[in-house]
DRENPA-3360 file (N, C-alpha, C; in nm, 2 decimals, always signed):
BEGIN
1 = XXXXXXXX = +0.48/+2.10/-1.48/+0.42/+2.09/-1.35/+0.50/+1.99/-1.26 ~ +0.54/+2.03/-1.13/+0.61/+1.93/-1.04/+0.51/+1.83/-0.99 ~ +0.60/+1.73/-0.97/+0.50/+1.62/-0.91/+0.39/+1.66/-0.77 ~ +0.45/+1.73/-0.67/+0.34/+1.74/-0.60/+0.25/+1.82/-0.63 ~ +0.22/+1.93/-0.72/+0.19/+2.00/-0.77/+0.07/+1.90/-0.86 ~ +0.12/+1.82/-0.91/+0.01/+1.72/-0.98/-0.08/+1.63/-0.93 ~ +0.01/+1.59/-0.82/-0.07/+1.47/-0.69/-0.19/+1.56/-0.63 ~ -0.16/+1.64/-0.59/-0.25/+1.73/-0.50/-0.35/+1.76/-0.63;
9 = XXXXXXXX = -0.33/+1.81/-0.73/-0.46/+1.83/-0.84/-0.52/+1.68/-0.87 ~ -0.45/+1.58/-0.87/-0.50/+1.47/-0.92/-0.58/+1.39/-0.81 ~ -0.55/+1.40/-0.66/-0.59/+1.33/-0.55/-0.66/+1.42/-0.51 ~ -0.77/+1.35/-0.41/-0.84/+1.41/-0.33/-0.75/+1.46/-0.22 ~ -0.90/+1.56/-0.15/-0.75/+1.60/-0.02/-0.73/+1.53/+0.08 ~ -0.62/+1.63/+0.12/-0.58/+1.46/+0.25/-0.43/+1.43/+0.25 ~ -0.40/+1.44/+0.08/-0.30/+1.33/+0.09/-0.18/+1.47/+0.11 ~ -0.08/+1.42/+0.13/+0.09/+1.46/+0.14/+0.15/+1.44/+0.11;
17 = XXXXXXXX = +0.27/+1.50/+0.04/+0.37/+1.45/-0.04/+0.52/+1.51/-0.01 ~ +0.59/+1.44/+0.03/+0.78/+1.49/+0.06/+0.86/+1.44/+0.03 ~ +0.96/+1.50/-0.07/+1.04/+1.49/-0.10/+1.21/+1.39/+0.00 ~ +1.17/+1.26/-0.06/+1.28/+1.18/+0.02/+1.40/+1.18/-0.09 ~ +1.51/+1.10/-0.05/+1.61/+1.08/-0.13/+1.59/+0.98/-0.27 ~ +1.50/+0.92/-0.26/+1.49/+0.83/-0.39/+1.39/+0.89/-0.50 ~ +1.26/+0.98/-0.44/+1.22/+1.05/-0.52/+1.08/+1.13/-0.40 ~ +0.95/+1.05/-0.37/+0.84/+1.15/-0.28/+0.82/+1.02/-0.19;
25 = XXXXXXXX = +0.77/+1.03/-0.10/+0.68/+0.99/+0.01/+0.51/+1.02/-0.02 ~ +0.44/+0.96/-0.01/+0.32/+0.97/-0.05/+0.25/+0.94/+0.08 ~ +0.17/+1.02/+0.16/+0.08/+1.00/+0.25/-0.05/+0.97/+0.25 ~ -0.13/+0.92/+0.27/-0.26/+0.89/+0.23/-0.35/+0.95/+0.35 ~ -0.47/+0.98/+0.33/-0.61/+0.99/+0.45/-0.65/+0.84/+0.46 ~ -0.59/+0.73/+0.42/-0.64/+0.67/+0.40/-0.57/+0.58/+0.53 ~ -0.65/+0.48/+0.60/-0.59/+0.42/+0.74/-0.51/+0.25/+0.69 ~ -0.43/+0.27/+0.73/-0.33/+0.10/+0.74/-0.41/+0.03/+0.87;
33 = XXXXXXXX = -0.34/-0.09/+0.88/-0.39/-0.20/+0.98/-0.37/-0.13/+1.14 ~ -0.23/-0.08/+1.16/-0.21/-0.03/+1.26/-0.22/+0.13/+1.30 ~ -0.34/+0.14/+1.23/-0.41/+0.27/+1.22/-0.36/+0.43/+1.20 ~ -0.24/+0.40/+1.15/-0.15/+0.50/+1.08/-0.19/+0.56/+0.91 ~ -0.18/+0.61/+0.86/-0.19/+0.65/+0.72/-0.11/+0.55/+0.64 ~ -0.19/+0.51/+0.51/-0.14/+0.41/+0.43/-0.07/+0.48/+0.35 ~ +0.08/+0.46/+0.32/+0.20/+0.55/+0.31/+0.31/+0.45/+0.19 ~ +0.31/+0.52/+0.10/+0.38/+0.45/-0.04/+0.46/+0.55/-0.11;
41 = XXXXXXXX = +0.54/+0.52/-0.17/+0.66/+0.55/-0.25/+0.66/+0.56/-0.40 ~ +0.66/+0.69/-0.46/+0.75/+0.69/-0.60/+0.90/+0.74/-0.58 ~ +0.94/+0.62/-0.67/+1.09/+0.62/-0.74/+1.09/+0.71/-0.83 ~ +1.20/+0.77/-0.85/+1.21/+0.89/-0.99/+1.33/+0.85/-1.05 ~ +1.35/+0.84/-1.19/+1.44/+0.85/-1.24/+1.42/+0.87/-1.36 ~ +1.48/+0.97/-1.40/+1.46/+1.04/-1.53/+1.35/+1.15/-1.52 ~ +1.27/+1.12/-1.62/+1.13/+1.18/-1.62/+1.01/+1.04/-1.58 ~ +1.04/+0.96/-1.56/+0.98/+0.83/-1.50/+0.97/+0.80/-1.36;
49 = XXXXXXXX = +0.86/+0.75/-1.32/+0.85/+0.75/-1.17/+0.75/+0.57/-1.15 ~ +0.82/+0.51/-1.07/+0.76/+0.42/-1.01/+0.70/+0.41/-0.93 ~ +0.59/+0.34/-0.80/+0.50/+0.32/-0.70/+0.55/+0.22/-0.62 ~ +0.60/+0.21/-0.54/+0.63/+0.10/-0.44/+0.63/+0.11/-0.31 ~ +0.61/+0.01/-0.21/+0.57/-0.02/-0.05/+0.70/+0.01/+0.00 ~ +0.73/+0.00/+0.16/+0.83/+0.03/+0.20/+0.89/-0.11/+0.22 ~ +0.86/-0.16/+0.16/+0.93/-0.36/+0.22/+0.85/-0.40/+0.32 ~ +0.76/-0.37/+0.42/+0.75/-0.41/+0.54/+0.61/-0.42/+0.49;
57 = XXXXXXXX = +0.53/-0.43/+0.41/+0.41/-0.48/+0.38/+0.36/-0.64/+0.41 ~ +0.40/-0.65/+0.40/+0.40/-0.83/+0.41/+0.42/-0.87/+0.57 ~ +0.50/-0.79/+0.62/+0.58/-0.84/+0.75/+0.49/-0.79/+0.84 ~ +0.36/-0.69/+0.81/+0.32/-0.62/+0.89/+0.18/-0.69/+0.89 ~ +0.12/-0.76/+0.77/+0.01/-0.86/+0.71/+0.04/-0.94/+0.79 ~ +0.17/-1.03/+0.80/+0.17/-1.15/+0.87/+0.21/-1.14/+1.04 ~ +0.15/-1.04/+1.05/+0.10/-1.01/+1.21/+0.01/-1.02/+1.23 ~ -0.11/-1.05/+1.18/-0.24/-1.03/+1.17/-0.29/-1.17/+1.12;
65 = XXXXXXXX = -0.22/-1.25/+1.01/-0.24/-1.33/+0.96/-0.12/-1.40/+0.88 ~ -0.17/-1.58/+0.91/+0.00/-1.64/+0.94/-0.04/-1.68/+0.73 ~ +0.10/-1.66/+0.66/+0.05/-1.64/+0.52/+0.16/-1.77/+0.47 ~ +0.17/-1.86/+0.58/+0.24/-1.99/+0.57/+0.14/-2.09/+0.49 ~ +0.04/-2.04/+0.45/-0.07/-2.13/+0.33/-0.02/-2.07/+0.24 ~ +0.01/-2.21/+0.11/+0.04/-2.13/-0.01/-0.09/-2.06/-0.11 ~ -0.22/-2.10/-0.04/-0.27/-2.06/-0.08/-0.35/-1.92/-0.08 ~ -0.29/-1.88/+0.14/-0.26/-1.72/+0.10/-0.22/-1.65/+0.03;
73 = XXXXXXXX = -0.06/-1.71/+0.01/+0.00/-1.65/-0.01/-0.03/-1.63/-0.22 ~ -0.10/-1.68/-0.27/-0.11/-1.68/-0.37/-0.20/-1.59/-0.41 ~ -0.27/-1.54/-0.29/-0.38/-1.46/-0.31/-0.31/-1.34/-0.34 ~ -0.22/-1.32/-0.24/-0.12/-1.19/-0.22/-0.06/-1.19/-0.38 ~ -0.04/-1.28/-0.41/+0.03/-1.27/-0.60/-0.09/-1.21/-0.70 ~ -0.23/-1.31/-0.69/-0.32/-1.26/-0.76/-0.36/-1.09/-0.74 ~ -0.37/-1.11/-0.68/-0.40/-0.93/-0.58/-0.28/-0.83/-0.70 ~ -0.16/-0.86/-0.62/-0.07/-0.77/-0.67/-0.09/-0.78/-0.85;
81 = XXXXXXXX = -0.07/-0.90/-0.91/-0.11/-0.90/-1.05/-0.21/-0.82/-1.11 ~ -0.31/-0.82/-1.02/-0.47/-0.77/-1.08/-0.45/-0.63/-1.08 ~ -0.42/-0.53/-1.01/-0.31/-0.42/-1.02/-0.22/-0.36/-1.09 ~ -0.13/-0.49/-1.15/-0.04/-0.46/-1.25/+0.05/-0.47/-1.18 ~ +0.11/-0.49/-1.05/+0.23/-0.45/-0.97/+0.32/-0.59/-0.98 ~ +0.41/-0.56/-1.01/+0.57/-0.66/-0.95/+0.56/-0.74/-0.82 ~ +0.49/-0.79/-0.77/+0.55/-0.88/-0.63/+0.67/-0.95/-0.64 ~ +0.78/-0.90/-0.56/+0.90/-0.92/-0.55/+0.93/-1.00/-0.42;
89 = XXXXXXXX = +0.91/-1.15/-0.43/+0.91/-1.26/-0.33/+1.03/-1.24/-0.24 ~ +1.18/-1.24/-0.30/+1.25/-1.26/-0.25/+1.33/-1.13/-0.12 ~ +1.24/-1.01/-0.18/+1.27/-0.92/-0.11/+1.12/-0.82/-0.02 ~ +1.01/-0.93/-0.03/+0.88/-0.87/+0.03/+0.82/-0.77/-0.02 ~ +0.90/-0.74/-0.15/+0.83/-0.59/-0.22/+0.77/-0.57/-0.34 ~ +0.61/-0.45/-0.32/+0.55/-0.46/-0.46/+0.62/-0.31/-0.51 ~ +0.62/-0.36/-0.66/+0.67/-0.25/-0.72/+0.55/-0.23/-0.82 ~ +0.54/-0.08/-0.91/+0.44/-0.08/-0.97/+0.55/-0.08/-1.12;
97 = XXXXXXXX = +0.47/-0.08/-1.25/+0.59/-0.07/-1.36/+0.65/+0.09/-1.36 ~ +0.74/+0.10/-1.45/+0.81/+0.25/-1.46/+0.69/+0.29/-1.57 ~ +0.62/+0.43/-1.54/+0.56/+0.54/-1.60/+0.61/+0.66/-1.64 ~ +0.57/+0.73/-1.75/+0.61/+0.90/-1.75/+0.57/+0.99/-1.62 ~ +0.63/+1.06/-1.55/+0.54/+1.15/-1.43/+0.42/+1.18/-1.49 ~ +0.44/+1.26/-1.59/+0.33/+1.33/-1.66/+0.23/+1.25/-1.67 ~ +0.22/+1.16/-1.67/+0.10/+1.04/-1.67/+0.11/+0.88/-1.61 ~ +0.10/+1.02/-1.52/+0.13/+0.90/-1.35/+0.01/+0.87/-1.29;
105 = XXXXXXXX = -0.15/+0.93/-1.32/-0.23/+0.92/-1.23/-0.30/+0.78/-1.19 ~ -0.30/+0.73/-1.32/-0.35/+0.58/-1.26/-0.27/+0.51/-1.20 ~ -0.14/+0.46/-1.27/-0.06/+0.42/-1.15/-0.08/+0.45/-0.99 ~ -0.11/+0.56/-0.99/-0.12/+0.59/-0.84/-0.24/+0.56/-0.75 ~ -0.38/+0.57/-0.85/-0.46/+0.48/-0.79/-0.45/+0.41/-0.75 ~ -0.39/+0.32/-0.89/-0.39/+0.17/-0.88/-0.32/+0.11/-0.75 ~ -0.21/+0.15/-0.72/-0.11/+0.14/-0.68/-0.19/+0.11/-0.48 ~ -0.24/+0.24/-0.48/-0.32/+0.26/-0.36/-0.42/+0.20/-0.30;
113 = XXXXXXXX = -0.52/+0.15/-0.49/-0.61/+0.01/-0.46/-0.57/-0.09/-0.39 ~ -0.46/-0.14/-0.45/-0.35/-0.25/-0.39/-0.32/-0.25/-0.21 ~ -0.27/-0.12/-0.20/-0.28/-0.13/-0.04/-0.36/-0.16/+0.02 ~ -0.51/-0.11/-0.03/-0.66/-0.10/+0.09/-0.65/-0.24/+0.05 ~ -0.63/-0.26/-0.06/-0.71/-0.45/-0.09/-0.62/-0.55/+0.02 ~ -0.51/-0.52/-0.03/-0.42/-0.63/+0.02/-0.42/-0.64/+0.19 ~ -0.51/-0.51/+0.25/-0.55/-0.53/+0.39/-0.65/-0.67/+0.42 ~ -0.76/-0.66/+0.28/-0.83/-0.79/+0.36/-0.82/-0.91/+0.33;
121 = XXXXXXXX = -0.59/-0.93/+0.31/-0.61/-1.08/+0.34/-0.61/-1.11/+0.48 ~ -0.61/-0.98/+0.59/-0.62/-1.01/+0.73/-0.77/-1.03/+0.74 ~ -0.87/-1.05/+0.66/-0.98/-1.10/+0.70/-1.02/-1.20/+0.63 ~ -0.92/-1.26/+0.59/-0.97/-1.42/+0.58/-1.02/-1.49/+0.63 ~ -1.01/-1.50/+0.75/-1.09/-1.51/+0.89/-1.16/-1.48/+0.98 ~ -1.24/-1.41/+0.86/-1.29/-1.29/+0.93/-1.47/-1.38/+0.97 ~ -1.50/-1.35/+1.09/-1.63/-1.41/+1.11/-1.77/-1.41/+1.04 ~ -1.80/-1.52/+1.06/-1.90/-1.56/+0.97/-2.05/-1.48/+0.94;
129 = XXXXXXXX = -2.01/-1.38/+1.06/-2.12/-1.29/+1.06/-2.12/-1.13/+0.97 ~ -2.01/-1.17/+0.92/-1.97/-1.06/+0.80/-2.04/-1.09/+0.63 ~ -1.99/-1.27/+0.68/-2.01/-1.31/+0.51/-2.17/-1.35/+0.53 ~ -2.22/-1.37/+0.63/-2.34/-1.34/+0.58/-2.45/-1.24/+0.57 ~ -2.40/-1.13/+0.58/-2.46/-0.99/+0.57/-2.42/-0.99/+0.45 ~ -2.31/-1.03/+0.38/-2.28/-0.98/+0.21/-2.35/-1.05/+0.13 ~ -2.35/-1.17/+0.15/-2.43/-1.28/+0.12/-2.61/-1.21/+0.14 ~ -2.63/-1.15/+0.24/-2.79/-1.16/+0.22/-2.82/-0.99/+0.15;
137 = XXXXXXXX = -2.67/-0.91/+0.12/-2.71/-0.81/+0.08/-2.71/-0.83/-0.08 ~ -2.62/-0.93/-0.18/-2.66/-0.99/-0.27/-2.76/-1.04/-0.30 ~ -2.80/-1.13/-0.24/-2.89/-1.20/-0.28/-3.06/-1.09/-0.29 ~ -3.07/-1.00/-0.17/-3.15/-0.93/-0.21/-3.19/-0.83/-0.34 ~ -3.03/-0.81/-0.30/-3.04/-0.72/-0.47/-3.05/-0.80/-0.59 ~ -3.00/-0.94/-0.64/-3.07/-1.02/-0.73/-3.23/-1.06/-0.73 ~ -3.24/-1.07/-0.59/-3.41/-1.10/-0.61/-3.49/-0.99/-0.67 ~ -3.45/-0.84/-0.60/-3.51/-0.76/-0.63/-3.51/-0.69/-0.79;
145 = XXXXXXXX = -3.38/-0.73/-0.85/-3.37/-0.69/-0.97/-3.36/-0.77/-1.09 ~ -3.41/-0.92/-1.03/-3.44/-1.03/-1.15/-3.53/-1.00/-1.25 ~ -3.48/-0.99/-1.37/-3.55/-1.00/-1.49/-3.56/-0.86/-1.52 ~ -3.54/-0.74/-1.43/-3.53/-0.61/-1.48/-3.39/-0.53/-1.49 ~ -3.27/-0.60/-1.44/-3.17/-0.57/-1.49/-3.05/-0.65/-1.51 ~ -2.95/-0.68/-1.54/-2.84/-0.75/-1.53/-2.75/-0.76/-1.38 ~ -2.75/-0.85/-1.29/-2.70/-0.80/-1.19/-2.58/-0.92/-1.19 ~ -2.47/-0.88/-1.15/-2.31/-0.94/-1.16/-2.24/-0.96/-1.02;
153 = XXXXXXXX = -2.23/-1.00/-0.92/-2.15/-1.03/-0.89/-2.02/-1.06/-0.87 ~ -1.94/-0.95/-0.81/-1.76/-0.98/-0.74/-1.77/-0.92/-0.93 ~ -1.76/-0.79/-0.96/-1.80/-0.74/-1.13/-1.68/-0.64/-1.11 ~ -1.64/-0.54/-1.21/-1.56/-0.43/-1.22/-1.67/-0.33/-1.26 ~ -1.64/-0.21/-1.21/-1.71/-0.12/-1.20/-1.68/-0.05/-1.38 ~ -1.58/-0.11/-1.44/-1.65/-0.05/-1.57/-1.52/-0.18/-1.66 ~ -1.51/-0.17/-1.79/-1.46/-0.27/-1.87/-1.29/-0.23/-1.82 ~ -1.25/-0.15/-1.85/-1.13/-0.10/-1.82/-1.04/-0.02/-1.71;
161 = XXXXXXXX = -1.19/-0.12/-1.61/-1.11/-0.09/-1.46/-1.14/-0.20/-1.41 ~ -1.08/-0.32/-1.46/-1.06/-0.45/-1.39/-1.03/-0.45/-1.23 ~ -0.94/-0.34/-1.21/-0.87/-0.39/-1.06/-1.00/-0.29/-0.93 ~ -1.13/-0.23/-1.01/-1.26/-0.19/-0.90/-1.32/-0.26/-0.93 ~ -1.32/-0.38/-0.85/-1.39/-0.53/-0.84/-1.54/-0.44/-0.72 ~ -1.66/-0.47/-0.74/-1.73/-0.43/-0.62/-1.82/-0.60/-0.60 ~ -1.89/-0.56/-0.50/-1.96/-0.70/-0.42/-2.07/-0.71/-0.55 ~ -2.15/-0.65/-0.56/-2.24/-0.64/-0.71/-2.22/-0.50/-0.78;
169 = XXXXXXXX = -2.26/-0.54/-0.89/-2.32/-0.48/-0.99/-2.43/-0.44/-1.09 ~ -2.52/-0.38/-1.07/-2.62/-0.39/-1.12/-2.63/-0.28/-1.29 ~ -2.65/-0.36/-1.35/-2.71/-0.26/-1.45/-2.82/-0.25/-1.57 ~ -2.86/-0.15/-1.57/-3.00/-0.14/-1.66/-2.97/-0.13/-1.83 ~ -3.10/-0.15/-1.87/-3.10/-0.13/-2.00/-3.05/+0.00/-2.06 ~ -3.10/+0.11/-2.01/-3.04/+0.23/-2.01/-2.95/+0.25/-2.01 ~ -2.84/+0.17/-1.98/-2.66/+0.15/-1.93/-2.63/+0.24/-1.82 ~ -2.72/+0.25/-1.74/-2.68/+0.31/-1.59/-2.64/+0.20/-1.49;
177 = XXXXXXXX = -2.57/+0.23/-1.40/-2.53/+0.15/-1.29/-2.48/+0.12/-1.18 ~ -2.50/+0.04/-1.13/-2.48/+0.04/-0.98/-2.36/-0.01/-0.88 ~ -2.26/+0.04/-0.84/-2.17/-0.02/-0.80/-2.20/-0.02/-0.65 ~ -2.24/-0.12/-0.60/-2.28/-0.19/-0.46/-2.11/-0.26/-0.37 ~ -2.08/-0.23/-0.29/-2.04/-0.29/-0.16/-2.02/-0.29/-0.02 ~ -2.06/-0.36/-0.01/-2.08/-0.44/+0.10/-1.97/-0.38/+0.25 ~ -2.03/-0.31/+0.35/-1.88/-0.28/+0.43/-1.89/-0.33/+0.54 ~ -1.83/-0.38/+0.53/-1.80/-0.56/+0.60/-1.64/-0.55/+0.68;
185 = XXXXXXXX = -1.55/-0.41/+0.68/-1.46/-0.37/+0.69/-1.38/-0.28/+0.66 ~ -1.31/-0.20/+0.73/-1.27/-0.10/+0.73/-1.19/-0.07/+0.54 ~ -1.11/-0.21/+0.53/-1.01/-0.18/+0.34/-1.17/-0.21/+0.29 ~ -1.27/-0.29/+0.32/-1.36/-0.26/+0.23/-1.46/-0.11/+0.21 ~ -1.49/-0.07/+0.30/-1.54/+0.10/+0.32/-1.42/+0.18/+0.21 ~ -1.26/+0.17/+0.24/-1.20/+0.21/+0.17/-1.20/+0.21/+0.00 ~ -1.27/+0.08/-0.02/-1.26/+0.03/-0.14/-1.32/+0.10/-0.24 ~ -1.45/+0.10/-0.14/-1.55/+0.19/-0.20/-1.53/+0.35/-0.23;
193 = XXXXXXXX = -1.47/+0.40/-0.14/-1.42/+0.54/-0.13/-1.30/+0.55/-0.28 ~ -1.20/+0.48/-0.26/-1.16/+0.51/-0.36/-1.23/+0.47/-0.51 ~ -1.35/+0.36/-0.52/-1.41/+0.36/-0.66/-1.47/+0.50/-0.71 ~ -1.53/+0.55/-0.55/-1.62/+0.66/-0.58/-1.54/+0.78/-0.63 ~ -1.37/+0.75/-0.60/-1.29/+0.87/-0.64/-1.25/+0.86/-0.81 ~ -1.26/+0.75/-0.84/-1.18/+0.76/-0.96/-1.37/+0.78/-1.07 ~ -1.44/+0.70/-1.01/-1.60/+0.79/-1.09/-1.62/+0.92/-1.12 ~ -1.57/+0.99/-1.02/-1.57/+1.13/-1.02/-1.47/+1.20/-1.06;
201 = XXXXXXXX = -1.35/+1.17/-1.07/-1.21/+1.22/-1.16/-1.27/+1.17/-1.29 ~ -1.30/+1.06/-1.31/-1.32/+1.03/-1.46/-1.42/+1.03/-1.52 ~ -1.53/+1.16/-1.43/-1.62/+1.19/-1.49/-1.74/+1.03/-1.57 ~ -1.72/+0.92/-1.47/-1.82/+0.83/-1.50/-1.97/+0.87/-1.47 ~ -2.07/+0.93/-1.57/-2.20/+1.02/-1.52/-2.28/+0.87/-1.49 ~ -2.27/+0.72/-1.59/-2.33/+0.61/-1.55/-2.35/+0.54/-1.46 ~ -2.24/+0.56/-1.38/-2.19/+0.47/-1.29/-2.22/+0.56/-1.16 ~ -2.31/+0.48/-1.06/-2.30/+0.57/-0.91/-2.31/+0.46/-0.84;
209 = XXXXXXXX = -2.19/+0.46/-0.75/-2.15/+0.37/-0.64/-2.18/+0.37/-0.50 ~ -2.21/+0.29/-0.46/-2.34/+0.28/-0.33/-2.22/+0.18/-0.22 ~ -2.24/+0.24/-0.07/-2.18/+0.17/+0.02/-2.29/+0.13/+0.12 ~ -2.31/+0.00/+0.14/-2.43/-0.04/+0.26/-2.35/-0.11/+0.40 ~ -2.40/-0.02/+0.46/-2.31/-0.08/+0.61/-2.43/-0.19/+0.72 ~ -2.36/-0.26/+0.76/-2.49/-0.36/+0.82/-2.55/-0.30/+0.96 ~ -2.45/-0.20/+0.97/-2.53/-0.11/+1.11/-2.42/+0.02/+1.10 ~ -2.50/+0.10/+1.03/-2.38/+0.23/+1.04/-2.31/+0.30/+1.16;
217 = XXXXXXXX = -2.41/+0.31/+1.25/-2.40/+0.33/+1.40/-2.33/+0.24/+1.48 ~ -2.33/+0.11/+1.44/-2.23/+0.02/+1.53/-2.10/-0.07/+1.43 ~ -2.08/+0.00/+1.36/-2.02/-0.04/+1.21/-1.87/-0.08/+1.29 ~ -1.77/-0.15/+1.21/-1.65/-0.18/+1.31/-1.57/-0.10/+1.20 ~ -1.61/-0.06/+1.13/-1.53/+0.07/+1.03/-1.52/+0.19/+1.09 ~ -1.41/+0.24/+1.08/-1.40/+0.35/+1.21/-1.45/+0.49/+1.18 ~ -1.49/+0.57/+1.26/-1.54/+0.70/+1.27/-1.54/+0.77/+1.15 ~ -1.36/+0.79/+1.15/-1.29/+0.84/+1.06/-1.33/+0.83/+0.91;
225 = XXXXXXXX = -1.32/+0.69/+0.89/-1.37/+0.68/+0.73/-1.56/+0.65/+0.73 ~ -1.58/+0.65/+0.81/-1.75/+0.64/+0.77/-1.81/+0.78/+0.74 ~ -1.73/+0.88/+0.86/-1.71/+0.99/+0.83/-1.70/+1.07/+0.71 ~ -1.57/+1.04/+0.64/-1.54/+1.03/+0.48/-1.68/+0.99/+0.43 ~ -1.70/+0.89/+0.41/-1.81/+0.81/+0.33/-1.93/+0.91/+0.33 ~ -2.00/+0.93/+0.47/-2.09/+1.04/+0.44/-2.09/+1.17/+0.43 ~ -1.94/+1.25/+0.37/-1.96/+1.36/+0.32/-1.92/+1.34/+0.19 ~ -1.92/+1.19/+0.13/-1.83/+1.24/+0.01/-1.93/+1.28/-0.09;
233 = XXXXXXXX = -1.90/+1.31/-0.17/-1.98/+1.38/-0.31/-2.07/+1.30/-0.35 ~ -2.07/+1.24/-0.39/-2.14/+1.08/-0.50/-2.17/+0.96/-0.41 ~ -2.04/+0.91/-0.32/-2.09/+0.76/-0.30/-2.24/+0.75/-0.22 ~ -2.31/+0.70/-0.21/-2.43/+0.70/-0.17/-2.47/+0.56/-0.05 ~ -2.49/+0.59/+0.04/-2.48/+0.47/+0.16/-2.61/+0.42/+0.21 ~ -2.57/+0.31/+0.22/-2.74/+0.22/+0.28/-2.68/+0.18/+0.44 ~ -2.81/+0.15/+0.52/-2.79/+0.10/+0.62/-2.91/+0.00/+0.64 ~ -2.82/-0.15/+0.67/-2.92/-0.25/+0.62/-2.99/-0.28/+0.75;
241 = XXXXXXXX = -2.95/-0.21/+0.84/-3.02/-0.20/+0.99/-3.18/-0.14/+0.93 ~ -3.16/-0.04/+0.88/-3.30/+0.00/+0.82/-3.42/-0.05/+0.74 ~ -3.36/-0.17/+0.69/-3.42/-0.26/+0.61/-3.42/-0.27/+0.47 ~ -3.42/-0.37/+0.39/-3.35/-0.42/+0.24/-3.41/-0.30/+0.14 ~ -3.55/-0.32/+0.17/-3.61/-0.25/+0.05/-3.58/-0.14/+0.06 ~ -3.55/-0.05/+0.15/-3.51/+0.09/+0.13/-3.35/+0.12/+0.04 ~ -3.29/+0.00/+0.08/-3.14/-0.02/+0.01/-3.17/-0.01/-0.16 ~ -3.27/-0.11/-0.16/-3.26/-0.14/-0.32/-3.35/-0.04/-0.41;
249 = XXXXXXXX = -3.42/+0.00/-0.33/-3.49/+0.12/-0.36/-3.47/+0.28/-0.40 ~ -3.32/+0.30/-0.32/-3.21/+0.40/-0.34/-3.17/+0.34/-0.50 ~ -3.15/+0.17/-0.49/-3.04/+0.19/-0.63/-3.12/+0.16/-0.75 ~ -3.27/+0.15/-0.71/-3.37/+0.12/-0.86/-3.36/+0.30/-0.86 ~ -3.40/+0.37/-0.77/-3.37/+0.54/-0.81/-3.25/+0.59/-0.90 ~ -3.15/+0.56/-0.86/-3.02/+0.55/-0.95/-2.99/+0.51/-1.06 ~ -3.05/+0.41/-1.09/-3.06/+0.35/-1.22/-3.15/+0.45/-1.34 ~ -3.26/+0.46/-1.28/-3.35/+0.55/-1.36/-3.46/+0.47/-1.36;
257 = XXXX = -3.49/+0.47/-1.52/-3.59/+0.41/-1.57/-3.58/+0.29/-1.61 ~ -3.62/+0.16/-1.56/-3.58/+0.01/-1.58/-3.73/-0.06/-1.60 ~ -3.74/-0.16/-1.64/-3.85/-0.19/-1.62/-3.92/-0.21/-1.50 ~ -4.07/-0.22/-1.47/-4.13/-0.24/-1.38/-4.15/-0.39/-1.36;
% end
């Protein structure tokens, strides 16, 4: 099976794929800062294919946000690490490791996670009226599910997907669960989209992932992907304009049967 042949079975639709001189171009549905399609690279050589940015990742972040803190910039390392990708300092570029094509799929998530994420070190800054909508969308869901489930915070959506970190986590005794975030911004709406893609490729029946927007209608996440969000298959969306309890009340439904 040729590679695009595989990407197209393995991705959702949307994406694109052409043949460049080093090996494909990979188009995404998915939106960059400067509101273009977030757009990444496999390397080929041999029967092996690599994942990498076009170099201007970083240059294009530090338009947005000055990454002269080493302690941004360290974020940008943890990030790329948590992924598995090569950050290559000296030349601005993440690489992902060399794979078989044949079993390229996760790399390519992964790979893709990396881009939406690595968007919100432009919201570092981001006003204070974001982090406290995430903050009170937490805290509700721990009040509401103290003592009848386990609920986690900044958690991975399953043991062996460290790099789908969500805002909470909820889960029951029954081992059903809740993957909650918070869209507080456009890579984070993304974030969620892609968890909800890899749940559904990988056939996770446990796991159902919920996006809550603090006003869907006036949301600064654009059309486009809110759009996405409410047709997709699974992910399931709150609007906290509506009020908490209906939020948490979608995800005690989800869960199942928990205690009362």
């Amino acid at each position: 099976m040729n590679f695009e042949r595989k990407l197209n079975n393995a991705l959702a639709n949307g994406f694109r794929v052409r043949e460049v001189p080093m090996g494909y171009a990979i188009v995404s549905p998915f939106l960059w800062l400067d509101d273009g399609p977030v757009t990444f690279y496999g390397r080929v050589e041999g029967g092996q294919i690599r994942f990498e940015d076009s170099g201007d990742t970083l240059v294009q972040i530090e338009d947005a946000i000055d990454l002269g803190s080493e302690a941004r910039l360290q974020t940008v390392r943890d990030l790329a690490g948590s992924h598995g990708l090569i950050f290559d300092e000296a030349d601005n570029a993440f690489r992902s490791q060399w794979v078989p094509i044949d079993n390229s799929d996760a790399a390519i998530f992964s790979f893709l996670s990396f881009m939406n994420r690595i968007q919100d070190v432009t919201m570092l800054t981001r006003e204070k009226v974001e982090h406290s909508f995430r903050d009170d969308l937490v805290a509700a869901v721990q009040e509401f599910f103290e003592g009848r489930a386990d609920v986690q915070e900044r958690a991975a959506i399953a043991p062996d997907h460290g790099e789908y970190v969500t805002d909470v986590l909820v889960t029951a005794a029954n081992g059903r669960s809740a993957a909650i975030y918070a869209a507080t911004s456009e890579p984070k709406a993304l974030e969620a989209l892609l968890s909800a893609e890899l749940i559904q490729r990988e056939g996770m029946r446990n796991v159902t992932p919920f996006l809550v927007y603090e006003d869907l209608l006036a949301s600064s996440v654009s059309k486009r992907t809110r759009t996405r969000t409410i047709n997709h298959d699974i992910l399931r969306l709150g609007d906290w304009s509506g009020g908490k309890r209906e939020i948490v009340s979608k995800v005690q439904t989800a869960l199942g049967s928990i205690a009362a």
